[in-house]
C-alpha positions as CSV (number, residue, x, y, z in Angstrom):
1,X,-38.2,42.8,40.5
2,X,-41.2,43.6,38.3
3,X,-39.5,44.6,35.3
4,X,-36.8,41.6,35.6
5,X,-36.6,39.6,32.5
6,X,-35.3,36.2,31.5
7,X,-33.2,35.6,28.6
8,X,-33.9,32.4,27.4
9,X,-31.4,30.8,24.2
10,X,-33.4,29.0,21.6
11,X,-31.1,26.2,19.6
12,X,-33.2,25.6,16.3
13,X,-32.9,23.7,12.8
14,X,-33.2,25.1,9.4
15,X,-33.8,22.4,7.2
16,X,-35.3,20.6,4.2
17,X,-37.1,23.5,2.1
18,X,-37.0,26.0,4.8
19,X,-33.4,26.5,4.2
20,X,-34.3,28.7,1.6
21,X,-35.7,31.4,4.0
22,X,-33.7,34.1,4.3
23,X,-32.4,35.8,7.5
24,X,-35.3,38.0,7.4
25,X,-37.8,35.6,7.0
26,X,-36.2,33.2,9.5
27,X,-36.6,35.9,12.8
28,X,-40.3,37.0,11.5
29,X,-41.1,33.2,11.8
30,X,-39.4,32.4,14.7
31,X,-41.4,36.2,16.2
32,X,-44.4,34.3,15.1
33,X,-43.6,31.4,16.7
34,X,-42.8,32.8,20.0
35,X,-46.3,34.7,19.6
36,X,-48.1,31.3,19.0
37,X,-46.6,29.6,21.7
38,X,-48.0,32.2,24.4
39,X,-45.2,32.9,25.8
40,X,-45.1,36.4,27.6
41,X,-42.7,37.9,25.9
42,X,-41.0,41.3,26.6
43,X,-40.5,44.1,23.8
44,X,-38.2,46.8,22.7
45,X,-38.1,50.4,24.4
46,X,-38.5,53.4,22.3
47,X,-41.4,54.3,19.7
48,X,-41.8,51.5,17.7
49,X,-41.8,48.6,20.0
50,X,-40.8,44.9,19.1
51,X,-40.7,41.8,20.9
52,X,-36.7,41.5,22.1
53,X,-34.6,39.3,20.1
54,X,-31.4,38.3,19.1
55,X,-30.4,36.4,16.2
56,X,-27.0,34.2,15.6
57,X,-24.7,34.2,12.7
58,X,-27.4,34.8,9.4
59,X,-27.0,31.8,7.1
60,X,-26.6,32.5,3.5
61,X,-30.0,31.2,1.6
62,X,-30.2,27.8,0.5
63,X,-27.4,26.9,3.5
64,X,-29.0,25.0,6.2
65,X,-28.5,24.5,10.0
66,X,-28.9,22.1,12.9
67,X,-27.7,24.4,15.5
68,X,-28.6,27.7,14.9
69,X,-29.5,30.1,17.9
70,X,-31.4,32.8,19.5
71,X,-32.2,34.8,22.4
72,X,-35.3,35.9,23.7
73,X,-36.3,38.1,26.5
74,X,-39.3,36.5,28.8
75,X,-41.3,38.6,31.6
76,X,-42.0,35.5,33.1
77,X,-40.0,32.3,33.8
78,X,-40.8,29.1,32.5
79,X,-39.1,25.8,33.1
80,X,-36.8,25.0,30.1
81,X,-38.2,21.7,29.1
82,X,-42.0,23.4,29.3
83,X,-40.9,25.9,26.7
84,X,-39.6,24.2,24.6
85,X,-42.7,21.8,24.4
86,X,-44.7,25.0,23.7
87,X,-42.0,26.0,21.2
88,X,-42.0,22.9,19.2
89,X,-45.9,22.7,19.2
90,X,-46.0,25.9,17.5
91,X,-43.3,25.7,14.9
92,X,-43.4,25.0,11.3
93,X,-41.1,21.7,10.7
94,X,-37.6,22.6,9.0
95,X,-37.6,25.1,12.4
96,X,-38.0,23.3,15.2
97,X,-36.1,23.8,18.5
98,X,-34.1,21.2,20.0
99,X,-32.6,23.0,23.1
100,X,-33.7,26.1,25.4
101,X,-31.8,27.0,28.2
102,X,-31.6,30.6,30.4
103,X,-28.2,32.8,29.7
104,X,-27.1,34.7,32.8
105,X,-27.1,38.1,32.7
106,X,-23.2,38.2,32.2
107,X,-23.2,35.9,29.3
108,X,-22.4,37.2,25.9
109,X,-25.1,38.4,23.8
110,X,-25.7,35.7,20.6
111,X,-23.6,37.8,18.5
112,X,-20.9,38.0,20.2
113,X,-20.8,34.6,22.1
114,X,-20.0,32.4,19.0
115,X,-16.9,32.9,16.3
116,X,-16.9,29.6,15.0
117,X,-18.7,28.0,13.2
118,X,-18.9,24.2,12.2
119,X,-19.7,23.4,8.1
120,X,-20.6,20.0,6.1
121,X,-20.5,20.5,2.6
122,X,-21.7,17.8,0.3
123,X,-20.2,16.7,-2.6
124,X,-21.4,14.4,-5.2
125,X,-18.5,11.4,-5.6
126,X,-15.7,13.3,-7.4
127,X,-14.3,11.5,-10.4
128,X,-11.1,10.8,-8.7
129,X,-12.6,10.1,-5.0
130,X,-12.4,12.2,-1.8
131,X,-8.8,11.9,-1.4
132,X,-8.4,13.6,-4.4
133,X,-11.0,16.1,-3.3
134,X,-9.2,16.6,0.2
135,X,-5.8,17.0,-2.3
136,X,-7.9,19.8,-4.1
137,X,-8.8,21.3,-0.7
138,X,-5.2,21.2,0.1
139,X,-4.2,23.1,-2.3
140,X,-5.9,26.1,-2.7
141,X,-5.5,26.1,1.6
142,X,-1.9,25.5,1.4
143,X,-2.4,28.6,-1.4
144,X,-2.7,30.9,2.2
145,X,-5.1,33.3,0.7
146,X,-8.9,32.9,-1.7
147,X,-9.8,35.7,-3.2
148,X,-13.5,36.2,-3.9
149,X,-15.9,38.5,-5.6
150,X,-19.4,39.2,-3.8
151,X,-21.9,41.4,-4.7
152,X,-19.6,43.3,-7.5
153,X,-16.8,43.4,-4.6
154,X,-13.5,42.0,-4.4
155,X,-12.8,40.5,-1.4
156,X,-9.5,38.7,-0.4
157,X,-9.7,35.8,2.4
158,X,-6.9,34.6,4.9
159,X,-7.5,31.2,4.8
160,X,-4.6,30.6,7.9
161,X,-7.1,32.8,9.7
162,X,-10.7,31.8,8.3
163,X,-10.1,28.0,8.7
164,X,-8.4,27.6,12.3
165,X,-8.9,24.2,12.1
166,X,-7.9,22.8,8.6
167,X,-10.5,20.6,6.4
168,X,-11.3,17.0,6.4
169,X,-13.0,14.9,3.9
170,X,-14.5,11.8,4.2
171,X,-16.4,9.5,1.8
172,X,-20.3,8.3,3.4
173,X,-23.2,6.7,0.9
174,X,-21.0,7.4,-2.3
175,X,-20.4,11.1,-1.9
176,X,-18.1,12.8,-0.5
177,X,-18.2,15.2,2.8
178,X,-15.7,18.3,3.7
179,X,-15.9,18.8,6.9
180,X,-14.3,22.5,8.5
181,X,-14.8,25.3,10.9
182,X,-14.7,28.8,10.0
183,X,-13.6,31.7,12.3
184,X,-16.1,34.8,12.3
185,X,-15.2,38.5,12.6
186,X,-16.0,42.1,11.8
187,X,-15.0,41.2,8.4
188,X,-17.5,38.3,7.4
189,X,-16.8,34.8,7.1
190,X,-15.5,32.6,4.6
191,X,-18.2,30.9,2.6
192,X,-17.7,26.9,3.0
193,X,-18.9,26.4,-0.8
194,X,-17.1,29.1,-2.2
195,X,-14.2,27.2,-0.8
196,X,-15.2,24.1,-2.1
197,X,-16.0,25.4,-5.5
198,X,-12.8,27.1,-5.9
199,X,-10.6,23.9,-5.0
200,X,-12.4,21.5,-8.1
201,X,-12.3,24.0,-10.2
202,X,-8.6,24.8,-9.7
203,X,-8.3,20.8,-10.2
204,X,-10.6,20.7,-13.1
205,X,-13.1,18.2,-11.3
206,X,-17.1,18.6,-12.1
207,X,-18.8,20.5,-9.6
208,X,-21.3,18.1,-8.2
209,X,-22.0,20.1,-5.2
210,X,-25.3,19.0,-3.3
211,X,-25.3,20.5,0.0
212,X,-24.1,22.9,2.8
213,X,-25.3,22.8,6.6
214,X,-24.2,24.7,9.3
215,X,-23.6,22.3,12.0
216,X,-22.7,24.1,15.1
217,X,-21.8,27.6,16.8
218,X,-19.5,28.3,19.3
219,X,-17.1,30.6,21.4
220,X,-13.2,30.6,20.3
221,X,-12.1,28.8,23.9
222,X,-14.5,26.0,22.6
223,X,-11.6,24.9,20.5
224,X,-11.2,21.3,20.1
């Protein structure tokens, strides 16, 4: 068992201005913090090695998260709650890790294991309220598809497919808060704001849009 390895899954924040990170910038910090924390960490085969890691769903920039996840491959096992100490001692704030646990070896890999995704976007109090907001929402859902140009391409959403669950909206501290879960695939996700955005403008309501976070991941049979 000398080359046995543990997998160990890493559930991490990005917030405040750390949400502006990209993908990128996100793994080399977590790599670095992994490094810092002296854990013995195993690395990729071929020429140019690299510790092993597995990254979660990217976040778009400026979206943050409070459950984001990855894996990484240890040569040498560690209780849980010691790693994490060791992680948290070594990583910047707006990262840190809130949970670390081992996947078995049958367990889907990061990518794979989550296809839904949990969203709270933010809106600065509508003029007419968050029941007209949820109204708006409505709308453009009831609509069946959003279409969406990215990057100079069209793209054309299903939105009975992308939002399994519907939307909610509820009014906290004077603003109001859409709350919905979007299904993942080989084809991308929805965007949360884009959804947003599109329903007040359709309704002609100012776009007061203050924040998106990524709330949770998780596996299809974790349907509520």
């Amino acid at each position: 068992m000398a080359d046995a390895t543990f997998r160990l899954r890493v559930t991490y924040g990005k917030t405040g201005r750390l949400r502006f990170l990209s993908h990128l910038e996100v793994a080399r910090a977590c790599e670095r913090t992994v490094r810092r924390a002296g854990l013995e960490y195993a690395v990729t085969q071929g020429f140019n090695q690299r510790m092993k890691l597995a990254f979660g769903p990217a976040l778009p920039v400026g979206t943050a998260g409070t459950a984001e996840v990855y894996d990484v491959w240890l040569k040498r096992f560690v209780a849980p709650d010691a790693v994490l100490g060791l992680l948290r001692a070594a990583t910047p704030e707006g990262l840190s890790p809130v949970r670390a646990h081992y996947a078995g070896e049958r367990e889907a890999s990061v990518a794979a294991a989550f296809t839904l995704a949990d969203y709270e976007v933010v809106i600065g109090h509508p003029d007419r309220g968050p029941g007209r907001l949820a109204e708006a929402i409505g709308d453009v859902v009831s609509s069946g598809v959003l279409e969406m140009e990215h990057k100079g391409a069209r793209k054309v959403y299903d939105l009975a497919i992308c939002l399994p669950e519907g939307v909610r909206v509820r009014e906290e501290d004077g603003r109001s808060v859409a709350s919905l879960t979007v299904r993942m695939g080989a084809q991308g996700s929805l965007r949360p704001d884009a959804l947003v955005r599109e329903a007040l403008r359709r309704a002609g309501m100012s776009d007061e849009l203050m924040s998106v976070t990524r709330t949770g991941l998780r596996p299809e049979e974790a349907r509520a």
